[in-house]
Every structure is written in structure tokens, then in C-alpha cells.
N, C-alpha and C positions, 0 to 999 in steps of 0.2 A: 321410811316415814320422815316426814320433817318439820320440824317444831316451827309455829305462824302466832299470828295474832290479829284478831280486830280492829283497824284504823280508828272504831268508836273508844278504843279504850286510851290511844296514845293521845286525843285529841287533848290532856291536859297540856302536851306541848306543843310545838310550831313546828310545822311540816318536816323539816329538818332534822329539828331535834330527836321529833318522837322517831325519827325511823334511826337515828344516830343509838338512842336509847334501847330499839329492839336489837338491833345489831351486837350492842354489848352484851344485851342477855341471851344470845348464842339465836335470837330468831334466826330462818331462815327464809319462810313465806308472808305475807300478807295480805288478810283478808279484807278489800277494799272495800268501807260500807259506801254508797252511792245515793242512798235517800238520806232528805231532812238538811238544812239551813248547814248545821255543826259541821257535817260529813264533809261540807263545802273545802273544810279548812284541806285535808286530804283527797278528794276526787272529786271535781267538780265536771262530768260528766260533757253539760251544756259547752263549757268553755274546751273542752280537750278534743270534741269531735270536731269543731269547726275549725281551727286552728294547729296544723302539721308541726308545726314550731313549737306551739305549746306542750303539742302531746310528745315527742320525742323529749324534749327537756325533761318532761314529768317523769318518761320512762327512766330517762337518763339519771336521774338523781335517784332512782330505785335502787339502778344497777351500782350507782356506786358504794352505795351502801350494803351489797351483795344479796337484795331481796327478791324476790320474783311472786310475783301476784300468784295466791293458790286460787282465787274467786274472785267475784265482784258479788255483794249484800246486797240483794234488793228486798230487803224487806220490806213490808210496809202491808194494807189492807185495801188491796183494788177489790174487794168484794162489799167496800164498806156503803151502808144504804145511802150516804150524803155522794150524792153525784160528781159533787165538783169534786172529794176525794178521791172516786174512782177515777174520775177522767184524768187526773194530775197521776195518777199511779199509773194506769196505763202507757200516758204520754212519756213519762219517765222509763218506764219499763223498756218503753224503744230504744230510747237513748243508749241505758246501759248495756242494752245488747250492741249495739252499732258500737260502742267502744270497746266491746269485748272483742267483736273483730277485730278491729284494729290494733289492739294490743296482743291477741293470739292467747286470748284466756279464755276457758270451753265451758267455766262450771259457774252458775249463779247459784248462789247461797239465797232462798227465802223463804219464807210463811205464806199457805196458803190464803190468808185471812179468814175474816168472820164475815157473812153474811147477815139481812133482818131476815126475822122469822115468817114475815108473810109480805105480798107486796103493798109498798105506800108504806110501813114502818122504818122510823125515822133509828133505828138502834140495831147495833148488831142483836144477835142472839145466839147462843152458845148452848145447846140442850144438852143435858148431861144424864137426864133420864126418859128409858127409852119406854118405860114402864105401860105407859099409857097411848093410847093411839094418836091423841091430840101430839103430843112431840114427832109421834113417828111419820105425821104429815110434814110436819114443820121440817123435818132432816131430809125430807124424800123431797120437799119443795126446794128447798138450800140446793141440794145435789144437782138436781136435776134441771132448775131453772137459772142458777145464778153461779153456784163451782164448777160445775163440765163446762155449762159454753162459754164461762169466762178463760178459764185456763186450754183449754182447745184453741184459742183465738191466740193466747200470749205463747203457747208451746208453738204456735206455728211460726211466730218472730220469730223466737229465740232459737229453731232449729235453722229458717235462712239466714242466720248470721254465725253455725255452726256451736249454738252454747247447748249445754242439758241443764234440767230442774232441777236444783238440790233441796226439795223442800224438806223443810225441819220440822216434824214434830213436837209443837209447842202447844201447851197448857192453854187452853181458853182459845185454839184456833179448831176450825173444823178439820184440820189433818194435826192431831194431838197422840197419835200412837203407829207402832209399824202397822195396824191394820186398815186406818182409816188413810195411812199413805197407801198401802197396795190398793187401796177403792179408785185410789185419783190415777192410779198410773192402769189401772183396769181400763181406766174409763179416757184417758190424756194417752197412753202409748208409752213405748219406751224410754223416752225422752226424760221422764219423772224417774230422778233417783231422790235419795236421801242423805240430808246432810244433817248426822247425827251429833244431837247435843243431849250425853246423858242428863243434865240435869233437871229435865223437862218429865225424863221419862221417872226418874226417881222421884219425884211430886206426884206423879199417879201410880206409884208402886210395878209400875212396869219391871221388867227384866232386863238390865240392857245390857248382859252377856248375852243371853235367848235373843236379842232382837240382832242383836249384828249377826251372830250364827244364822238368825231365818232371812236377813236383807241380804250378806251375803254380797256381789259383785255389784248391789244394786245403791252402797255403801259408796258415794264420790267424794264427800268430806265429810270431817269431825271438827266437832266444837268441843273442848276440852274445860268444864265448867261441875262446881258439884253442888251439892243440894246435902245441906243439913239440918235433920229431922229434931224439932225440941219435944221429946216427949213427954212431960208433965205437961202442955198443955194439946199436944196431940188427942191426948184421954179426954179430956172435956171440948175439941174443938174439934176432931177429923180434919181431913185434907180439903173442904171444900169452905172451911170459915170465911167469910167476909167481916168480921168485925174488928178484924185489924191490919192495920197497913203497912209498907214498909219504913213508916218513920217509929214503929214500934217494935224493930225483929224482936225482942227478947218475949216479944206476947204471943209470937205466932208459934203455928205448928211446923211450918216450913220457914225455910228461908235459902236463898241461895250463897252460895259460900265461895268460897277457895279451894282451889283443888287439892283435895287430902284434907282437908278439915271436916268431911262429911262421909266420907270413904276411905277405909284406911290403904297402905301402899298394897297390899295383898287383892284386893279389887283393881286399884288399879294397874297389877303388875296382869292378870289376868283380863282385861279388856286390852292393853297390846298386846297380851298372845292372841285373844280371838282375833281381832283385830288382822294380827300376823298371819294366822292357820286360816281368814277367807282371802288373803293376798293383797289386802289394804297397803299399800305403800302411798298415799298421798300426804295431803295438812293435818295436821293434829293443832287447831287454833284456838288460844287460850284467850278467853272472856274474864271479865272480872266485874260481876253483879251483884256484889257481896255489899251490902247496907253499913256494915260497922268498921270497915275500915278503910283507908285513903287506897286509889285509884293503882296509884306506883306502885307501894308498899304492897298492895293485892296482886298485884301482876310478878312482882319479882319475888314473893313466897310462893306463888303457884307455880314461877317457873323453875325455880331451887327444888321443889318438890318432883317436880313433873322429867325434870330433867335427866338425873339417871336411871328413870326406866324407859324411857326413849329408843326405840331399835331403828336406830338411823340407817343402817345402810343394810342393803336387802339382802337375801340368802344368799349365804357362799354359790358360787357356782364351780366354785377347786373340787378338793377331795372334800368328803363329810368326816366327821369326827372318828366316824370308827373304819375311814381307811386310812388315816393318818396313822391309828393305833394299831392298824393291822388286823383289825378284827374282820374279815375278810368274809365269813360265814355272815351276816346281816347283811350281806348283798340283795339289794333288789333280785325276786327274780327274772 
């Protein structure tokens, strides 16, 4: 496994610096965000593909820095009802495949989006209860009309230019758990893995021991990020409050944190065993969405934390522990 980060988090420095920065803090990969103005400052996708010169120099200042690309971030909501967003998501969407070629990197990190709940509405819509039959047309219309044949259309780019789907199960998008991903790759092919960020799933009380155990090989990258619960106002608010924002954490029931601030080491010393025992050896990429504290400071306490339980290098393949000790009877038989 090897310790990475999101270009959206270095972006407080200048191209240079920030990967000079990740470098000190023992990073090894980098996860290239590709959407949105900011991202520009680190991948600017438009400029690298038409120009050989540019793109090699880009590489070139990676490598010297000793990083190598775990992904390329396309997130973003090409499901969204304003047209002109979908089409700019799409258009882009090529893009970053066609430099993924080029650069020899196989896995896009992104969100399914949000689609509107019927056609001619101008808003996404996010059904959360499935209670009544009114919603359950609304998901079956989402599904069937606007997430299969959208993502069927982008899964076939992005396999002739040799990438797979990392989508992320996120809070308030139509693939928000390991189940409503197995729908999309039911329905899209193999193509569709997952690129798990516990702290999405710990906002809906998911399992996210149980879901790496049940994703399994289908597991192509991790977001390394955590989620912490304020319980006095959990009790009068539940997980789904809208009456407060993130310029309020201390009012909410959730909030996203720093890794080990929400989770103590014992959790996370047990997601890199599971992690380890389904044979995950890729990025392990440290986010930092945390409202209360500076940017830096949040990346380099989560990666002081993160960093010695880390299993950097993969299983012996010498003797195992107990033919070195001679204990000879625990032989395979």
C-alpha cells in the first residue's frame, strides 16, 4: 500500500511546492483532481493533451519529486438537470481519459452524481425514502432514464482509452453505499469498481469493515478521511438535519474530521488488515474536509497519525514466520 493525497488539498501551495510538501510528508502517490478552475493550478488536462512538451515536463516534475499518479478525480455531476453542466462534464470527461492514456494511469476516481426527479426539473433530487411508491418511480425513472444510459455512454470512453470506474460512494449522490454501487456495475459491467472513502459511509452508519470484506477485488482505490459523530446534538438532530451548515460544525451531528479524530487507531489498524486479508495493495489518499482546522495542519496530523499503521510493502514472499522459527508442523498441507 502506498500513502497518496489529493492535489485539491495541496492547492494552498504552488505546483512545486505542494508536491515538494507531499514528498516531505513521506507521500508516495498522487491523486490528480482534473475538474473545476482551482484544479487548474495542478492538471490542467486541456493544456497537457495538446502539447507533448508540456505533458512530459508535467510528468517530469512529478518524477522528480518521487510521485506517481494513483488516479485522475473526475468528479463532478454530469447527471445534473442544467444541460450546459452535463455537457461540460461529459466534454471534460474525455479529456481526462485521453490523458490518462497518455500518461499510463488506469483508475479515475469519481461520483456518480445526482440526477432531477422527473423530466423538465430544474434540480437534482436525492430520494432517501423509499416508503411510498411516488419516490420509488422517481429512483426507477433516475435509473433507468438518466444513470444506466449516461454512464454506459462514459464507461465506453473510458474503457478505449484503457481506464476503470472508481466511483465513490458519497452522501447525497445516487451511488451513496456498497449496494447502490453493485446496481451501477449490474447494470455498466465490469468496468465499475469502487473507490472507497470511509467517511461517507460513516455518515449513514454503514460498515466499512463489512463493505471492503463484501467489495473485495472490486476495491481500486481508498480515500483515507474520517467522520466525526457529536452526539448531544445527534439525539435531537439525526443524520439527515439540514438546519445547519458547515460554518456551524459545533451544531451539527456529523462533521468530517481528521483521520483518527473520529475513529480511534484500533479501527483503523483493522481496515488495513481487511484492507490487507482482500489483497488491496494500491493508494491509501489522504483528504482533509475538516471545517475547524487549517488545510496543512489537517493533512500533516492525519498523516502523523496514519502513518505508522501503514503496511507498505506486500507479503513476504521468503519463509513465513513460523519457518524461520522452525515450527515446521503449521505447514500448508
Amino acid at each position: 500500500m502506498e500513502l497518496g493525497i489529493n492535489s485539491l488539498f495541496l492547492l494552498p501551495f504552488e505546483f512545486e511546492d505542494g508536491l515538494r510538501f507531499a514528498q516531505k510528508q513521506g507521500i508516495k502517490v498522487i491523486e490528480m483532481a482534473c475538474l473545476g478552475e482551482a484544479s487548474r493550478k495542478y492538471c490542467d488536462p486541456s493544456q497537457l493533451i495538446g502539447d507533448n512538451q508540456k505533458l512530459k515536463k508535467w510528468l517530469g516534475t512529478l518524477e522528480k519529486y518521487d510521485l506517481k499518479i494513483s488516479a485522475f478525480s473526475a468528479h463532478g455531476n454530469g447527471l445534473s438537470p442544467d444541460k450546459e453542466i452535463s455537457e461540460a462534464y461529459a466534454q471534460h470527461f474525455r479529456k481526462i481519459c485521453e490523458l490518462a492514456e497518455l500518461a499510463g494511469v488506469k483508475i479515475l476516481t469519481l461520483n456518480a452524481g445526482i440526477p432531477a426527479g422527473a423530466p423538465g426539473d430544474k434540480c437534482p433530487c436525492w430520494v432517501v425514502d423509499p416508503t411510498n411508491a411516488k419516490n420509488r418511480s422517481i429512483l426507477r425513472w433516475q435509473w433507468e432514464e438518466r444513470v444506466i444510459p449516461f454512464w454506459k455512454e462514459q464507461a465506453r470512453i473510458a474503457e478505449d482509452h484503457g481506464c476503470r470506474l472508481a466511483f465513490e460512494p458519497w452522501i447525497g449522490d445516487i451511488v451513496h453505499s456498497p449496494m447502490t454501487l453493485m446496481k451501477l456495475r449490474e447494470a455498466i459491467g465490469p468496468i465499475v469498481g469502487c473507490n472507497l472513502d470511509p467517511s461517507h459511509l460513516f455518515v449513514q452508519k454503514i460498515d466499512v469493515i463489512e463493505t471492503i470484506a463484501y467489495l473485495g477485488e472490486l476495491l481500486l482505490h481508498v480515500h483515507i478521511k474520517d467522520t466525526r459523530m457529536e452526539s448531544r446534538n445527534l439525539k435531537l438532530q439525526g443524520l439527515l438535519d439540514t438546519t445547519q451548515t458547515p460554518a456551524t460544525p459545533e451544531k451539527r451531528s456529523w462533521t468530517f474530521t481528521l483521520v483518527g479524530w473520529g475513529h480511534d487507531q484500533k479501527f483503523w489498524r483493522d481496515f488495513i488488515t481487511t484492507l490487507r486479508f482482500i489483497g488491496y495493495e494500491g493508494a491509501l489518499s489522504v483528504e482533509m474536509e475538516c471545517d475547524y482546522i487549517g488545510v496543512q495542519e489537517g493533512l500533516e496530523k492525519s498523516i502523523d497519525f496514519f502513518k505508522p499503521l501503514l503496511m507498505e510493502k506486500p507479503p513476504s514472499k521468503g519463509k513465513s514466520w513460523w519457518e524461520i522459527a522452525g515450527f515446521h508442523q503449521i505447514a500448508e498441507d
